[in-house]
C-alpha positions in Angstrom: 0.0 0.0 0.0 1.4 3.1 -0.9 0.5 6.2 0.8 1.3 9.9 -0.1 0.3 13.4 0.8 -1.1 15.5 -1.8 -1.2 19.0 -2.3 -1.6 21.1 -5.1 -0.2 24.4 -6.5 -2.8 26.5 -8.2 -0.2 27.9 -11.1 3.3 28.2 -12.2 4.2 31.1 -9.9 3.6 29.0 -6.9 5.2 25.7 -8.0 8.3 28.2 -9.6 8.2 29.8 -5.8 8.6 25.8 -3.6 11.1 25.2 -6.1 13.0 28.0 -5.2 12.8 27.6 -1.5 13.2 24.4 -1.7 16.2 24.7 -3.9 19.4 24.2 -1.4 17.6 20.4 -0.9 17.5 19.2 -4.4 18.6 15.8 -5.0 17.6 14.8 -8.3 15.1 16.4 -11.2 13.4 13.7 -13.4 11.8 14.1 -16.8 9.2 11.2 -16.9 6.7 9.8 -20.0 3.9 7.8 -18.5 2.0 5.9 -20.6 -0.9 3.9 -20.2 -3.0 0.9 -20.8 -6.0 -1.3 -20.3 -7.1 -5.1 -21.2 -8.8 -4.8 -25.1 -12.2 -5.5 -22.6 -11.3 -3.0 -20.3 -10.7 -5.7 -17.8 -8.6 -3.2 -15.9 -10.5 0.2 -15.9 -13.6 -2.1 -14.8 -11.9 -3.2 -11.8 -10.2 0.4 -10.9 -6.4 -0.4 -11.9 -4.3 1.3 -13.8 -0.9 -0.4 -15.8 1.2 2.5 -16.6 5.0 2.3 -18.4 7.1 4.8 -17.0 9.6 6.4 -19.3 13.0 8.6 -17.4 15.1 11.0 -19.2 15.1 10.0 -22.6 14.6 6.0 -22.0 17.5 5.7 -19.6 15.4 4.0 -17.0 11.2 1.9 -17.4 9.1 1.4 -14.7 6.0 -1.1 -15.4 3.1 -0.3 -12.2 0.0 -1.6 -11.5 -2.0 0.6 -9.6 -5.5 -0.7 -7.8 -8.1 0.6 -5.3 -7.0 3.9 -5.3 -8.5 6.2 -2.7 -8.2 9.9 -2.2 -9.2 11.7 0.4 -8.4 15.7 2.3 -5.2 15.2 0.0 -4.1 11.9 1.2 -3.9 8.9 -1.6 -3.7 5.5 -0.5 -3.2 2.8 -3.4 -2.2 -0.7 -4.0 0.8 -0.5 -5.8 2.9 -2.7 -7.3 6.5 -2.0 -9.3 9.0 -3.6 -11.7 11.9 -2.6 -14.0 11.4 -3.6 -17.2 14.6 -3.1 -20.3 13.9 0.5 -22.0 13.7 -1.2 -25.2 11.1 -3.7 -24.4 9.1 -1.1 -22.6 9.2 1.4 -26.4 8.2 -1.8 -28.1 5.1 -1.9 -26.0 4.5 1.0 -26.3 4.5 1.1 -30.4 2.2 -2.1 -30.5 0.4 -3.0 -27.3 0.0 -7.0 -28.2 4.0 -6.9 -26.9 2.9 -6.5 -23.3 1.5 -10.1 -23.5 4.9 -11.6 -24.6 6.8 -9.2 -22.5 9.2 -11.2 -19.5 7.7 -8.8 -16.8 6.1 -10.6 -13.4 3.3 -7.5 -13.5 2.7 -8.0 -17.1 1.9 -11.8 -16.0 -0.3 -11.1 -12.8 -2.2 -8.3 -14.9 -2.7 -11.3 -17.2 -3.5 -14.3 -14.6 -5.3 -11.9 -11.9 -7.5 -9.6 -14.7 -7.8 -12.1 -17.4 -6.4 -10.0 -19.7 -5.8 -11.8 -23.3 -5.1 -8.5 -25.8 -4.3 -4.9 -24.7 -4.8 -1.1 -25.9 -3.0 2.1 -25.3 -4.6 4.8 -23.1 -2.2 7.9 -24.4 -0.4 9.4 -21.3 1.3 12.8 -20.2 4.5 14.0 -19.3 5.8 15.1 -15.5 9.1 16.8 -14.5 9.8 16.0 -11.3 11.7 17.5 -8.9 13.4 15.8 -6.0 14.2 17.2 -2.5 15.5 15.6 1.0 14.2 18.1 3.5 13.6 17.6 7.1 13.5 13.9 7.2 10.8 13.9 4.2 11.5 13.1 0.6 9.4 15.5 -1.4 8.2 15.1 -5.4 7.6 18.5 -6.8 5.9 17.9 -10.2 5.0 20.1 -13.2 2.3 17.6 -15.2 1.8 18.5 -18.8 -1.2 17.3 -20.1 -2.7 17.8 -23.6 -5.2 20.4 -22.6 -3.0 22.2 -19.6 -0.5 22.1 -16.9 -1.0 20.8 -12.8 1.5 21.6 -10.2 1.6 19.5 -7.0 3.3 18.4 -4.1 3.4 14.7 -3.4 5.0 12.9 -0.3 5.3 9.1 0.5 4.6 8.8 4.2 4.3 6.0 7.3 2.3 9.2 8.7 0.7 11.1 6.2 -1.4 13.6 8.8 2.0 14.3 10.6 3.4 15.4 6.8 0.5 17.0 5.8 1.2 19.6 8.4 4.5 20.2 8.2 3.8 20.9 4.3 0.3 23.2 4.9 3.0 25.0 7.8 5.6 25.4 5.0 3.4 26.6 2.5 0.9 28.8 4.6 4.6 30.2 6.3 5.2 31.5 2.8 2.4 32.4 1.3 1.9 29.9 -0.8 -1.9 28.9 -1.8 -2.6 25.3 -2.3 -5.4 22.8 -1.8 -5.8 19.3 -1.1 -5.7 17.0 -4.8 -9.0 15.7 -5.4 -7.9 13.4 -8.1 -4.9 11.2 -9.0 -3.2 12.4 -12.0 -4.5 9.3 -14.4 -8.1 10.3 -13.1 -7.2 14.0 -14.5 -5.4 12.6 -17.6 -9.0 10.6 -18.5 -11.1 13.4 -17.5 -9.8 15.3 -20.3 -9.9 18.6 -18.3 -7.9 20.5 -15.3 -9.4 19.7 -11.8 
């Protein structure tokens, strides 16, 4: 179960303004393609999971996920989640003919198989994300800039044992500063498929 705090910047000058003071704490800034799919049937979307391939700075790195029961609630996501590397190349492949996800040598690619029933699938489209990394007190914080086709989100995302405890340390941060914000009301895959801003 993954669990992560939430928050979300309402525009470029705010997310430009974290990043800033945040700065002196930067470990690492990440330009991510995530792409997604579903079973020909929809055997996936039916049963509220997601399979997404996650591309890094230019195909140096793929991530295959498998994301179920997501829930999201006063800016705190909880999800089944489950991870895998898969070979860059393998991962494009897929991605240029979805029928390769069946054949792919990939343990989630096999469970989405056995567990859904999946038997053919289709690609979803997807959205890019530059992410910025930061180690600041005690919490590693995801500071992401989400381009969709029809507009930009901004957000603040933090994986925690204690979610409330890092909700307010961030709201603290942010209200200290003058930064507006509000709690995410929808994962980015639910904003993706809505086809609009939140």
């Amino acid at each position: 179960m993954e669990v992560e705090v939430k928050l979300r910047l309402p525009d470029a000058a705010a997310h430009r303004r974290v990043n800033d003071l945040l700065s002196p704490f930067r470990v690492a800034t990440f330009r991510q393609e995530n792409l997604f799919f579903d079973g020909a049937a929809a055997e996936l979307s039916s049963r509220r999971a997601v399979l997404r391939l996650r591309f890094y700075d230019d195909d140096t790195r793929c991530v295959v996920s498998l994301k179920a029961r997501a829930v999201l609630v006063d800016g705190i996501s909880r999800v089944e989640e489950d991870e895998e590397e898969l070979e860059p190349a393998v991962g494009r492949a897929c991605v240029a003919e979805p029928e390769k996800l069946l054949a792919a040598e990939c343990r989630i690619l096999k469970r989405v198989k056995d567990e859904f029933g999946v038997s053919g699938f289709v690609g979803l489209g997807g959205f890019g994300n530059v992410r910025d990394v930061y180690e600041w007190k005690g919490l590693k914080l995801e500071v992401d800039e989400t381009r969709y086709g029809f507009g930009t989100c901004y957000e603040i995302e933090c994986e925690s044992a204690d979610p409330e405890g890092v909700k307010k340390v961030l709201e603290e941060f942010l209200k200290e500063n003058g930064i507006e914000y509000s709690y995410s009301e929808a994962s980015k895959f639910a904003v993706f498929r809505s086809g609009k801003l939140p």
